[in-house]
C-alpha positions in Angstrom: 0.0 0.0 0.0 3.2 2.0 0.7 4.1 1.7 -2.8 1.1 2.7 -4.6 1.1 5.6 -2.5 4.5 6.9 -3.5 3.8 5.9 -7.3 0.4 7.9 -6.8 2.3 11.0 -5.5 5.0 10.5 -8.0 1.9 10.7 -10.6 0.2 13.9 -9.1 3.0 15.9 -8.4 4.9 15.4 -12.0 1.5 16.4 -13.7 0.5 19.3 -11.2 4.3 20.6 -11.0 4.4 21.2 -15.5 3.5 24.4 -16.3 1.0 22.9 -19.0 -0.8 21.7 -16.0 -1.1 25.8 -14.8 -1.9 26.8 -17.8 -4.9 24.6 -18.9 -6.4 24.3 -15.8 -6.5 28.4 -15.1 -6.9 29.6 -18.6 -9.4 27.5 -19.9 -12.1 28.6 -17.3 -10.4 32.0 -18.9 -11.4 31.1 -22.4 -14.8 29.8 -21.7 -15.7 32.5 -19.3 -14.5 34.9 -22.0 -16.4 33.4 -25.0 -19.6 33.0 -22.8 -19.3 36.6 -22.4 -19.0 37.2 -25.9 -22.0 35.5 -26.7 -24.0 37.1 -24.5 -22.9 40.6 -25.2 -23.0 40.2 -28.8 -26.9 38.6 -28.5 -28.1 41.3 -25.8 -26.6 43.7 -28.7 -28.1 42.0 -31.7 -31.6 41.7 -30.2 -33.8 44.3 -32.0 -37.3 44.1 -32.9 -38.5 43.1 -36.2 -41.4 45.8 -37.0 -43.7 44.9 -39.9 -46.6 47.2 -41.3 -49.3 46.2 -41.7 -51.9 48.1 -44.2 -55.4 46.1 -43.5 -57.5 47.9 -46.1 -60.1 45.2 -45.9 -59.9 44.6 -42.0 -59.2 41.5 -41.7 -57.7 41.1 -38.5 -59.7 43.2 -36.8 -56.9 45.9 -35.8 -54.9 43.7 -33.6 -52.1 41.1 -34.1 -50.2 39.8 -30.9 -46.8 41.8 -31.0 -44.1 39.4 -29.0 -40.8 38.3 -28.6 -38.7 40.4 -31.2 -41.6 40.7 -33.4 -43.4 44.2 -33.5 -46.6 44.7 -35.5 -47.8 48.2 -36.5 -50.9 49.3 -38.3 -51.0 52.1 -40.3 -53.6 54.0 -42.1 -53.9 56.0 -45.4 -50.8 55.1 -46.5 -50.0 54.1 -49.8 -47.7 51.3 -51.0 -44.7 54.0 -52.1 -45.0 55.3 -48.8 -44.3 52.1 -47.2 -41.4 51.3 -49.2 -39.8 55.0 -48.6 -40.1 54.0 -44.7 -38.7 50.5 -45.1 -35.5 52.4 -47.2 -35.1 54.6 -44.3 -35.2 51.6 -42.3 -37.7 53.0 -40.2 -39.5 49.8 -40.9 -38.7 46.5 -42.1 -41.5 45.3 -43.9 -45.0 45.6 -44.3 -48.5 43.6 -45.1 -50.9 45.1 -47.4 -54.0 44.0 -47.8 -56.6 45.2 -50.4 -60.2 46.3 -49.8 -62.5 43.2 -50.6 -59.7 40.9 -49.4 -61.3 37.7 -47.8 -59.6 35.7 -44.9 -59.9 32.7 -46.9 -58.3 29.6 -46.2 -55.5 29.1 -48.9 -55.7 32.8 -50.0 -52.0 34.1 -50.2 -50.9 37.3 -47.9 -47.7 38.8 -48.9 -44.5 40.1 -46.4 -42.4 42.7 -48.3 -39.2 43.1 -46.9 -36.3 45.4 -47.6 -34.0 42.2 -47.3 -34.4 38.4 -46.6 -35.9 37.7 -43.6 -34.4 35.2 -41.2 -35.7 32.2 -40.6 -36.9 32.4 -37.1 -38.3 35.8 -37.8 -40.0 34.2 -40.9 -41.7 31.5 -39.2 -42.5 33.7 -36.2 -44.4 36.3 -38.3 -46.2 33.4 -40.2 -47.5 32.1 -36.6 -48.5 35.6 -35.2 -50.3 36.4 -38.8 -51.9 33.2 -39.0 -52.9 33.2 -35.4 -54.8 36.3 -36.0 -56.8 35.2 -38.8 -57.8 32.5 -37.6 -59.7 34.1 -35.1 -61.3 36.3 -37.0 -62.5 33.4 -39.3 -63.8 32.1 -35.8 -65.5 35.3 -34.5 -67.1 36.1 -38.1 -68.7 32.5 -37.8 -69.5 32.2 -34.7 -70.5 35.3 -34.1 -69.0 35.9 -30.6 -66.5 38.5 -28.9 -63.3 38.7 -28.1 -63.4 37.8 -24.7 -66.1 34.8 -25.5 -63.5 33.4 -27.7 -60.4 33.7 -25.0 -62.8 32.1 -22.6 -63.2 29.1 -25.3 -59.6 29.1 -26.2 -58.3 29.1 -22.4 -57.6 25.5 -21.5 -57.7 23.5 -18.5 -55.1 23.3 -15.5 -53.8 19.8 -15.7 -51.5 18.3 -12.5 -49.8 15.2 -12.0 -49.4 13.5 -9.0 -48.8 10.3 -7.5 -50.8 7.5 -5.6 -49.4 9.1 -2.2 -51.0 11.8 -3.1 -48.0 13.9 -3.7 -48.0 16.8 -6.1 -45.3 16.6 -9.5 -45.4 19.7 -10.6 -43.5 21.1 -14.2 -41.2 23.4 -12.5 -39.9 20.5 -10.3 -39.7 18.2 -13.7 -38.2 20.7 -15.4 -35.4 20.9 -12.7 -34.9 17.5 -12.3 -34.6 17.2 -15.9 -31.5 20.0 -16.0 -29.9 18.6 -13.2 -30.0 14.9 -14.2 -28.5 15.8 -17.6 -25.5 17.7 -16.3 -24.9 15.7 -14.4 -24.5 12.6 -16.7 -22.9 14.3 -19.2 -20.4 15.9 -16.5 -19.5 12.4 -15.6 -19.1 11.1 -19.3 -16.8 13.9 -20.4 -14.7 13.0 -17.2 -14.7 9.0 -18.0 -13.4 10.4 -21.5 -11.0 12.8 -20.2 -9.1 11.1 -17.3 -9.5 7.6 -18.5 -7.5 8.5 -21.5 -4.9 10.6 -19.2 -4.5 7.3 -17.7 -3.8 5.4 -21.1 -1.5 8.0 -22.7 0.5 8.2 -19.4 0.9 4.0 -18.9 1.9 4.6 -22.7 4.6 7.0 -22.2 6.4 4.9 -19.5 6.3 2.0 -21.8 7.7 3.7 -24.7 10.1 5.9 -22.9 11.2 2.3 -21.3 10.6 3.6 -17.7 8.4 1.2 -16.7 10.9 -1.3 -16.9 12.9 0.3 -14.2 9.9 0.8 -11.9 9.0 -3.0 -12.0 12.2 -3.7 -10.7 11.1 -2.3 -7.5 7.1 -2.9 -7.6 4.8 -5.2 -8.5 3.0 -4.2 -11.8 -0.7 -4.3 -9.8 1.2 -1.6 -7.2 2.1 0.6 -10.6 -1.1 0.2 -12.6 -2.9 1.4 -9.4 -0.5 4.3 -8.1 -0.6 5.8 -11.8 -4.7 5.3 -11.4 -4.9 6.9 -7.7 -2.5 10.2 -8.9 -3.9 10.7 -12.0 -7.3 10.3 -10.5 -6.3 13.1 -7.7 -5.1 15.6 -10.8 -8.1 15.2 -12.3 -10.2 15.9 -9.2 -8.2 18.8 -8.4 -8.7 20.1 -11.6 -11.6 20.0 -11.4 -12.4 21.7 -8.4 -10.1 24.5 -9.6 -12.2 25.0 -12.7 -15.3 25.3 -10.9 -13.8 27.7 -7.9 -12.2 29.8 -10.8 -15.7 30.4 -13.0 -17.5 30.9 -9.8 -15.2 33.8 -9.4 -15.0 35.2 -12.7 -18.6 35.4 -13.0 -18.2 37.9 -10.3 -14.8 39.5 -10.7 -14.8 40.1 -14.8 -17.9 42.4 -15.0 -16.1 44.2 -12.7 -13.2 45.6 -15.0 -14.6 44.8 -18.7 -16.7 47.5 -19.6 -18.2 45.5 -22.4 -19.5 42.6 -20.2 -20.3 45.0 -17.5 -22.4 46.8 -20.0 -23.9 43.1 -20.6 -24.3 42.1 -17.2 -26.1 45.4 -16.3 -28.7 44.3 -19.6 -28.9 41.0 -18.2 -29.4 42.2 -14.4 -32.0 44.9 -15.6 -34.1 42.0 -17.8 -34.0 39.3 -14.6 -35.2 42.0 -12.1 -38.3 42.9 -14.6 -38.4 39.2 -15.2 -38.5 38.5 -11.4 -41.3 40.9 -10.7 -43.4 38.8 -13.4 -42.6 35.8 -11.6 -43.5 36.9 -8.5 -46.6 38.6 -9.0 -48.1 35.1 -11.3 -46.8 33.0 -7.8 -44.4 31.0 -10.0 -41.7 32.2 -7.9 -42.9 29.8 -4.6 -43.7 27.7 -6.7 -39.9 27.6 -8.1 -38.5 27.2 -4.4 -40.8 24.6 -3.3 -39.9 22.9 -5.8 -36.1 23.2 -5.7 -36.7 22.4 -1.9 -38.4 19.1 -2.9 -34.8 18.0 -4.5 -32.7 16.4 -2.3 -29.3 17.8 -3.6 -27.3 16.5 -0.7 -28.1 12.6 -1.6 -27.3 14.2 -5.7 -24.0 15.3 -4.6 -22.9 12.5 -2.8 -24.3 9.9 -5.6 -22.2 12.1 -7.9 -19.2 11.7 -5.9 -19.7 8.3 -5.5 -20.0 7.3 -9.1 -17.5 10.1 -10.4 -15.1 8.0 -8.6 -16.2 4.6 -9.0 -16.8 5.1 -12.8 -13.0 6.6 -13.4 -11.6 3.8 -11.4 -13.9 1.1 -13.5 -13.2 2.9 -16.7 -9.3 3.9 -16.0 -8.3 0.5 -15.1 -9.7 -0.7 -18.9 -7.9 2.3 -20.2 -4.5 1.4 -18.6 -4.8 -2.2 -19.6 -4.7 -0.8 -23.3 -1.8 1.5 -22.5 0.4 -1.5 -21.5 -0.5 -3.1 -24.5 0.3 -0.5 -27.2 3.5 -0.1 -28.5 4.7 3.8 -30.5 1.6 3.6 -32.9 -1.0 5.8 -31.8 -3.3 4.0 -33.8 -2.9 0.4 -31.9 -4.5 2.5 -29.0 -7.6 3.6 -31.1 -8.5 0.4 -32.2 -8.2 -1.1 -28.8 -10.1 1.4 -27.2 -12.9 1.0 -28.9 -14.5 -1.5 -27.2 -14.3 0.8 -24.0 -15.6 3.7 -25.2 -18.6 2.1 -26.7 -20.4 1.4 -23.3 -19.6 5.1 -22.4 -21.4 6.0 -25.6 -24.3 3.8 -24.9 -24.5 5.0 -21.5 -24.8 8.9 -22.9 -27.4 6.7 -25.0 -29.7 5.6 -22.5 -29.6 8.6 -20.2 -30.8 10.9 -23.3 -33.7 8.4 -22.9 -34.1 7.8 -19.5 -34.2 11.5 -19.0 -37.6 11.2 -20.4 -38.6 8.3 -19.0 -36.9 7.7 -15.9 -38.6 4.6 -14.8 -38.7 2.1 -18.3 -37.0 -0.9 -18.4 -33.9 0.7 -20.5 -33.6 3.4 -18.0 -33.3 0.9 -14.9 -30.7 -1.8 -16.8 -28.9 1.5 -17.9 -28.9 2.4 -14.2 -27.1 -1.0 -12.6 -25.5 -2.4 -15.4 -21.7 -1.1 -14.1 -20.5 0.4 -17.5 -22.9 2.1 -18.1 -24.4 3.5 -14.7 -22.1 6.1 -13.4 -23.8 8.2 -16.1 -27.7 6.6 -15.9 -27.8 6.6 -12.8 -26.8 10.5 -11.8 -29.5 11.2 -15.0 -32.5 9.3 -13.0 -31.4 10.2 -9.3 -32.7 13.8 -9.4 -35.8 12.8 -10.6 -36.3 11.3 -6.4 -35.5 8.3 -4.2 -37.2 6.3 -3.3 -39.9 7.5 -5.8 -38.2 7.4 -8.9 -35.6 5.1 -8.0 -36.1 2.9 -5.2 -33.8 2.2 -2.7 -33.1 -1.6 -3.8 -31.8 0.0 -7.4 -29.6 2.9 -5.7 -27.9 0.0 -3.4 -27.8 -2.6 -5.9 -26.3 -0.2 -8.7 -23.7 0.8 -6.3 -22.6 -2.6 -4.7 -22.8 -3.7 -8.8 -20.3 -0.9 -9.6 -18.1 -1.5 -7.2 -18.1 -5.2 -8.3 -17.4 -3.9 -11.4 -14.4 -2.4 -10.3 -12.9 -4.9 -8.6 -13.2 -7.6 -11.4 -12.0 -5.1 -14.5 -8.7 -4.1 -11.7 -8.1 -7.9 -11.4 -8.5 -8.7 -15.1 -6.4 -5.4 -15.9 -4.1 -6.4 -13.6 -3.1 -9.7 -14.9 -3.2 -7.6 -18.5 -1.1 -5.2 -17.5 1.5 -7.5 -15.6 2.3 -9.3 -19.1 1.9 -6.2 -21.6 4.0 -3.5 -19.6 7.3 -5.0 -20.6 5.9 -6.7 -24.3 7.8 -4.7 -27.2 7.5 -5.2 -30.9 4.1 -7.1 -30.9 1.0 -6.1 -31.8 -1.2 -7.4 -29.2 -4.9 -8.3 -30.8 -8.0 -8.0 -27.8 -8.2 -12.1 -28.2 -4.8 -12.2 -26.7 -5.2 -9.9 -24.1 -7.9 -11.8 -23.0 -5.5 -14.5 -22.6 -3.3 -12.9 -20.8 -6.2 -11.9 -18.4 -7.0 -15.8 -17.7 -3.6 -17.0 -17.7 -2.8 -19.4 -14.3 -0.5 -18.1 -12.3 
């Protein structure tokens, strides 16, 4: 145990101590931070209404069409078609309706947006639904021979809630949460089995080639190496990570601060959620948002993601530095050996996009306990609540599964690892590995 401690230390400190390590893990919150920023500036900038004319000369929708998002709707009287296009070449207006006297709202009858330019395709679909929208209820009024208010009444539709057999309330908002949550954290936990697992391969590799690892057997037992070099690559990895999120926690903060351009943004953005959060809290939604963020029981979410964050990496890393042992200078011996490791990770991102959806079928529930694939299943159903969603027989059997997995792929590695480490020359196929894996003693 000695030993793989000193090999693990050996690992963490040669990684953490390169200036590389410094400059990836600082500026690449840096980068993302500052690109994040940029896209927000540059779409709180580029957000300008879309107005459109319209010229209803044969009142067809009744003097009102519903002006939102960055769609604005104008109507204008006595003015002629020359007129409109003098405005739209001032830019005071970007396009314009006109509709002739005797025009009927017919289904199938054509209405025509003139624009100065082409219109986007967002804003071109949005100003088909606000026009259509808008016609059809006056089709429906001049039939039915109602108001405006009769027709809202007959439009409004019913309050629909989902609850269990307790009797407890699943409301969106909580869905909706569970939902975000689930995902990140699945796809936080893949992009980490990719990352570090392949850390572990590339840096098994470089000892072998380099011919290191022939001098390190000499004093330790390959299992001792294979698991130092897992244990202090794990640790950079983990620290890494914990630096990444410390240092955009702070930059969200600190960077407003002294870039004008994203303080500029952040004051947009601050302005827009205070107006937003008066909306919400004079429609309710906004208790309705904490009672429902109470309702999720982040403390069991963070340890579960603890748990398998580190029970997937040491599953998954041990796989990865059984390849690394096994591959000589070609690059490309690794890719084709890896393969069949990354395919379960694939699968697994798989069945959480499903299981996201549908957090209790039957591909959702062998996602979530079959070991390669529930690190990331798992974490994608868990917000969605225990014992509710998942009961407490899948958490524990998932977990003691995993960490069955763990053990058997470090044994079978192992024995891999013990044989390929000091093999040069050959190309080892995954049929011989597997050999090596079953060998006696």
């Amino acid at each position: 145990m000695n030993k793989i401690w000193i090999i693990a230390q050996r690992e963490f400190l040669s990684r953490v101590q390169k200036k590389t390590f410094l400059l990836t893990t600082i500026l690449l919150p840096i980068v993302i931070f500052g690109l994040y920023g940029l896209i927000i500036y540059f779409s709180v900038k580029s957000s300008e209404n879309y107005t459109v004319a319209i010229a209803d000369n044969a009142h067809v929708f009744g003097g009102k069409i519903d002006s939102k998002d960055d769609i604005k709707f104008v109507f204008v009287k006595d003015e002629s078609l020359l007129l409109l296009k003098e405005k739209i070449a001032k830019k005071e207006l970007d396009g314009y309706v006109w509709v002739p006297e005797g025009f009927k709202p017919a289904k199938g009858d054509t209405i025509s947006v003139v624009s100065g330019k082409t219109v986007g395709l967002m804003n071109r679909e949005e100003i088909q639904k606000r026009i259509n929208d808008a016609l059809e209820n006056q089709r429906l009024l001049s039939s039915l021979q109602i108001t405006k208010k009769q027709l809202d009444s007959l439009q409004k539709g019913n309050e629909i809630k989902f609850s269990t057999t307790e009797g407890k309330e699943e409301n969106d908002t909580k869905v909706g949460i569970s939902y975000g949550v689930g995902y990140a954290s699945g796809f936080m936990i893949y992009i980490i089995l990719f990352i570090y697992g392949t850390m572990v391969m590339r840096g098994v590799m470089e000892e072998k080639t380099n011919r290191i690892a022939e001098v390190i057997i000499s004093s330790v037992k390959p299992f001792q190496l294979m698991m130092g070099k897992i244990t202090g690559i794990g640790a950079v990895g983990l620290v890494q990570f914990i630096i990444w999120v410390a240092l955009t926690v702070t930059l969200r903060f600190i960077l407003p601060l002294f870039v004008p351009s994203m303080r500029e943004t952040a004051n947009v953005m601050n302005h827009g959620a205070t107006e937003a959060l008066q909306t919400v809290k004079q429609s309710g939604a906004l208790n309705n948002l904490m009672t429902s963020l109470s309702e999720i029981n982040f403390p069991l979410i963070i340890g579960c993601f603890i748990f398998y964050f580190l029970g997937g990496y040491l599953l998954y890393s041990s796989l990865f530095a059984a390849v690394g042992s096994a591959v000589n200078e070609d690059p490309q011996d690794a890719q084709s050996l890896t393969l069949p490791i990354t395919m379960p990770i694939i699968f697994g991102i798989v069945i959480m996009s499903s299981a996201i959806n549908n957090p209790t079928s039957n591909l959702a529930i062998f996602g979530s306990l079959f070991p390669l694939t529930s690190p990331i299943v798992m974490m994608a159903r868990i917000p969605f609540g225990v014992p509710n969603t998942v009961p407490y027989w899948q958490l524990i059997l998932s977990m003691l599964l995993l960490i069955g997995g763990f053990i058997s792929t470090t044994w079978i590695s192992a024995k891999i690892y013990r044989v390929a480490i000091l093999m040069y020359g050959k190309k080892p196929t995954w049929k011989e590995m597997w050999k090596w894996a079953w060998r006696k003693n």
